[in-house]
C-alpha atoms as one frame of an Amber mdcrd trajectory, in Angstrom:
protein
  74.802  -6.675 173.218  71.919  -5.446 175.306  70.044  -3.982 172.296  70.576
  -7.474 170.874  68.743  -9.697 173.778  66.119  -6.821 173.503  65.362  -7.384
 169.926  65.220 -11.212 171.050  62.977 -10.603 173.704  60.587  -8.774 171.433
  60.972 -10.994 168.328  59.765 -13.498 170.664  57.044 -11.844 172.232  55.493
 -10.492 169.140  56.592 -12.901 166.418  58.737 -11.998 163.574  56.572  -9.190
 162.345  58.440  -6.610 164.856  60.029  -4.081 163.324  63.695  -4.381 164.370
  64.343  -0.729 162.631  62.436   0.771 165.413  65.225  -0.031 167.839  68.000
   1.082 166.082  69.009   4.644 165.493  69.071   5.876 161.665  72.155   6.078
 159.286  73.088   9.858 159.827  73.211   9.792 156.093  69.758   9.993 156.013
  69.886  13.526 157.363  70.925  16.340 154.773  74.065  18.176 155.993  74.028
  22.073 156.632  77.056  22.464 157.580  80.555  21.698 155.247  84.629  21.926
 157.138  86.257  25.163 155.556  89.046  23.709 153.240  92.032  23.152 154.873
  95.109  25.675 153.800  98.302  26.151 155.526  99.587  29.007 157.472  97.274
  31.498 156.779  95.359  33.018 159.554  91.469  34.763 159.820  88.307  35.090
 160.437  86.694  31.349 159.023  89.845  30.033 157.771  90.910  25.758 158.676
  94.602  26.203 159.228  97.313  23.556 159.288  99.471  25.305 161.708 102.881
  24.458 163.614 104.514  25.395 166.632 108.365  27.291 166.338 110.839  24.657
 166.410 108.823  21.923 165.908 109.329  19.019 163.409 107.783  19.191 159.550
 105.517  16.250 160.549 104.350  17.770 164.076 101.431  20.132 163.156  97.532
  20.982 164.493  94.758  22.414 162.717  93.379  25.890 163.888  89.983  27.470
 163.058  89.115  31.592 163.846  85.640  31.960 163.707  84.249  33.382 161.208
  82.869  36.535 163.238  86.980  36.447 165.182  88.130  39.855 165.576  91.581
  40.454 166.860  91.854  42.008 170.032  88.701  40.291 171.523  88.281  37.109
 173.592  86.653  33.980 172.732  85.607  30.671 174.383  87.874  27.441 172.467
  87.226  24.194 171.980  90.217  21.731 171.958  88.836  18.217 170.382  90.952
  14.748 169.881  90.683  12.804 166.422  89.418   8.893 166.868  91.846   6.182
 165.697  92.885   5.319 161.955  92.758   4.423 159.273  88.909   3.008 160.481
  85.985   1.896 158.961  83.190  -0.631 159.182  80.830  -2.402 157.345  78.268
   0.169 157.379  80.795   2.361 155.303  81.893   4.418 158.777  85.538   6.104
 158.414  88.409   7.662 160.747  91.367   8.673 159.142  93.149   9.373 162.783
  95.087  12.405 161.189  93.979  15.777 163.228  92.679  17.354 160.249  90.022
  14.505 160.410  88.324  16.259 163.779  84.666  17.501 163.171  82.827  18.112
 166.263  83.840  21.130 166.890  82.813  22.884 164.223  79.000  21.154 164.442
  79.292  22.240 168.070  80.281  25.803 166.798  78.515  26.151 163.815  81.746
  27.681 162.894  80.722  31.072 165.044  81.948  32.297 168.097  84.458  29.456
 169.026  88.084  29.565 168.141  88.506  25.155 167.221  91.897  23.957 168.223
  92.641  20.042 166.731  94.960  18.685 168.412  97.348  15.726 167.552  98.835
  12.879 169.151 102.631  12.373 168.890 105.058   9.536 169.121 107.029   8.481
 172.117 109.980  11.210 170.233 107.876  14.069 170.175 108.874  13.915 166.274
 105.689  12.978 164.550 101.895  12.890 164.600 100.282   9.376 165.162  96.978
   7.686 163.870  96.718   4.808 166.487  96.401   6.078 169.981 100.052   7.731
 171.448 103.246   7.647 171.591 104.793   4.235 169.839 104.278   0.972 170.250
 104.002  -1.323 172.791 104.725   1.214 175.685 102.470   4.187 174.209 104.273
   6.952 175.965 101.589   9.853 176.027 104.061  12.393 178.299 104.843  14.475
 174.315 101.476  14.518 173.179 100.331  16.077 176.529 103.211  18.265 176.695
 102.413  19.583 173.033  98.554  20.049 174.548  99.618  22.453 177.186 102.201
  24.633 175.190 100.038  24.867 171.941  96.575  25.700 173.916  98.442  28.355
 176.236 100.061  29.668 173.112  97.166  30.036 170.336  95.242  31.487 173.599
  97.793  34.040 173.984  98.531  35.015 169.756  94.287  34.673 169.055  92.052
  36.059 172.061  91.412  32.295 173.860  89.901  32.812 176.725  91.908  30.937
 179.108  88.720  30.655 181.842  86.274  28.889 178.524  88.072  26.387 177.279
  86.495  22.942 176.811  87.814  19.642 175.462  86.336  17.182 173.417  86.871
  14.190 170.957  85.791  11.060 169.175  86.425   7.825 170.088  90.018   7.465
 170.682  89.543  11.232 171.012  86.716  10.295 174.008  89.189   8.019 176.132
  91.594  11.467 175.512  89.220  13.359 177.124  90.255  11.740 180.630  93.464
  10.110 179.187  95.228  12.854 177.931  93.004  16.026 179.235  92.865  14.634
 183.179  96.827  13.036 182.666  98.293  15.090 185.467  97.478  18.398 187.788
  98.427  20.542 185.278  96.861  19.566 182.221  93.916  19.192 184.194  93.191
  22.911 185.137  92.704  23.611 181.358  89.451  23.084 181.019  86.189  24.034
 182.054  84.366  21.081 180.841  84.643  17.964 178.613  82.371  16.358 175.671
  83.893  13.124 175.114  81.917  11.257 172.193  81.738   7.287 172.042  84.069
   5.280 174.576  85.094   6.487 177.985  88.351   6.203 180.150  88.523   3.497
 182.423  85.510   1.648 180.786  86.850  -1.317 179.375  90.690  -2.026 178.526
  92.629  -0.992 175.133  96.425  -2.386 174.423  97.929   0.240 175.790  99.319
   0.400 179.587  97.383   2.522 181.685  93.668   1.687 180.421  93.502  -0.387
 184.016  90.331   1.362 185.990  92.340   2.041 188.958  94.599   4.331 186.594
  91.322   5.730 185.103  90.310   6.152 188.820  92.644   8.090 189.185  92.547
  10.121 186.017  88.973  11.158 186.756  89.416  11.882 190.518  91.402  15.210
 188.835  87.650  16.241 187.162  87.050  18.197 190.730  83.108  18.372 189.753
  83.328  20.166 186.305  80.536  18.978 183.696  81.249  16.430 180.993  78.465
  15.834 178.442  78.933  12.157 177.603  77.892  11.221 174.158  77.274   7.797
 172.597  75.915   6.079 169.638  73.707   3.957 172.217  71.681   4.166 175.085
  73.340   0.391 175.918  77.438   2.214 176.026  76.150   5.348 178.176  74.866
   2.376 180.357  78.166   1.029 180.705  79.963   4.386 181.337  77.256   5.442
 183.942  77.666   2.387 185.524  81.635   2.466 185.653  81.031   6.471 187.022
  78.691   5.558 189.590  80.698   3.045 191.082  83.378   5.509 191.995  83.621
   7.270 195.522  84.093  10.955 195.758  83.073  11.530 191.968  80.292  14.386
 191.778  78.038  12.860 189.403  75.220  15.789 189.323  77.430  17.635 186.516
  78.029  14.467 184.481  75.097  14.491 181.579  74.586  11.454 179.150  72.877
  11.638 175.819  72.432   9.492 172.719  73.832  11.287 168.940  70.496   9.978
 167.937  72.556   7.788 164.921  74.128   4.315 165.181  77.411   5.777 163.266
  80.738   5.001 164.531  81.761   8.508 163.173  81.909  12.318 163.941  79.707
  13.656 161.084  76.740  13.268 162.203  77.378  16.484 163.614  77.613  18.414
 160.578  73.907  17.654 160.378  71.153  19.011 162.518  69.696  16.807 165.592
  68.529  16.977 168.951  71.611  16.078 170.463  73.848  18.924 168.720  71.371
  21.485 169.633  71.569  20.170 173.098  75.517  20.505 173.109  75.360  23.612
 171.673  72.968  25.553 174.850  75.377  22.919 177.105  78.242  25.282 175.816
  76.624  27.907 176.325  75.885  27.374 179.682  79.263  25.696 180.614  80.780
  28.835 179.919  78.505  30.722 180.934  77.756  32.341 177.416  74.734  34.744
 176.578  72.366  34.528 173.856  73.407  37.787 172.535
């Protein structure tokens, strides 16, 4: 909306010979990709390999995707990244898709380049524990979100523990739905909390606006984010106009250390995680943010 009353203002001021395309970010399309997901396969574990995994015990229709790097040895450590899927099925005029199944997740691997990051997708499961879900958690209209964080801490403790996750480097991120996750699920109670060492939540924010499920209030956000206890989040948006409206919401919060809070632009107007299969300013500037999140050399 603010873009919109800026194009107005300028149409106005210059006459109809602006050029409205300079104000809006390009179609990530336009960019040639260099990176491609490993296909996915199931239960078979290495270096480079997409794995649709399950936990012991755990129904046929509960299941995450993990990824080794493709320079994993066993026996050494490695920083992970945890990421949420958006909602589905999605899409938009503009031909912008979500399929909100887990194996759907991207941004870690553009983050990773597929190197030196063990990529944990994680799903969201309904109010039974039972199955994995494609609109938000749990089931309908209560949205109970207690399995799908309980799944989170046993399943990133455990691949930690079976592939070399370092326990002290672990950051969480997602897309859309994923984003809100970020706070919803990641910052849910004390112990989920201590995970991480950091958060990239990508388009939408916790305690922003309100969704249909209970809980999206901004006092319950408020409360959410009060749990962050000054670690970095890189927020990430389509728009300069939505990281306006989740600075805004941040900033009006007391006790919230916002000098480890960064906000940056994908540098596309896509409603959709694959823009970071391509290169861009803004995935080379989450990449050295990794880096120096967890405190990762160059070598």
């Amino acid at each position: 909306m603010f873009k919109f009353w800026i194009i107005i203002l300028l149409t106005l001021l210059y006459g109809n010979g602006f050029a409205i395309s300079e104000l809006i970010p390009p179609d990530f399309r336009g960019t040639a990709s260099d990176l491609k997901l490993p296909p996915l396969v199931e239960d078979k574990f290495g270096p480079g390999i997409r794995t649709k995994a399950q936990n012991p015990k755990d129904a046929k229709e509960v299941y995450h995707v993990l990824y080794l790097p493709s320079d994993w040895e066993k026996g050494k450590k490695y920083p992970v990244i945890v990421e949420y899927a958006g909602n589905g099925p999605y899409h938009d005029k503009i031909g912008d898709r979500s399929s909100g199944l887990v194996e759907g997740s991207k941004l870690g691997y553009g983050f990773s380049g597929g190197k030196g990051y063990i990529w944990l997708c994680l799903p969201y499961l309904n109010s039974s524990g039972t199955k994995n879900v494609r609109q938000w958690w749990g089931d309908a209209p209560h949205y109970n979100p207690v399995p799908t964080v309980q799944y989170c801490k046993l399943t990133v403790l455990r691949v930690c523990k079976k592939f070399g996750g370092d326990l002290e480097k672990i950051v969480l991120c997602g897309f859309s739905r994923g984003a809100i996750a970020c706070n919803f699920i990641g910052l849910y109670d004390d112990e989920i909390s201590k995970l991480w060492a950091g958060f990239i939540p990508y388009s939408h924010y916790d305690g922003v606006r309100r969704w249909s499920y209970p809980g999206s209030d901004k006092n319950s956000a408020n409360k959410r984010i009060a749990r962050l206890d000054g670690r970095p989040q890189l927020i990430l948006s389509e728009s300069a106009a939505n990281n306006q409206f989740t600075r805004k919401y941040i900033e009006s919060l007391k006790g919230i250390e916002t000098d480890k809070i960064t906000y940056m632009e994908s540098g596309f107007r896509n409603h959709n995680d694959e823009w970071v299969l391509r290169p861009s300013p803004a995935r080379s500037f989450a990449r050295q943010w990794l880096k120096r999140t967890l405190l990762i050399s160059d070598e």
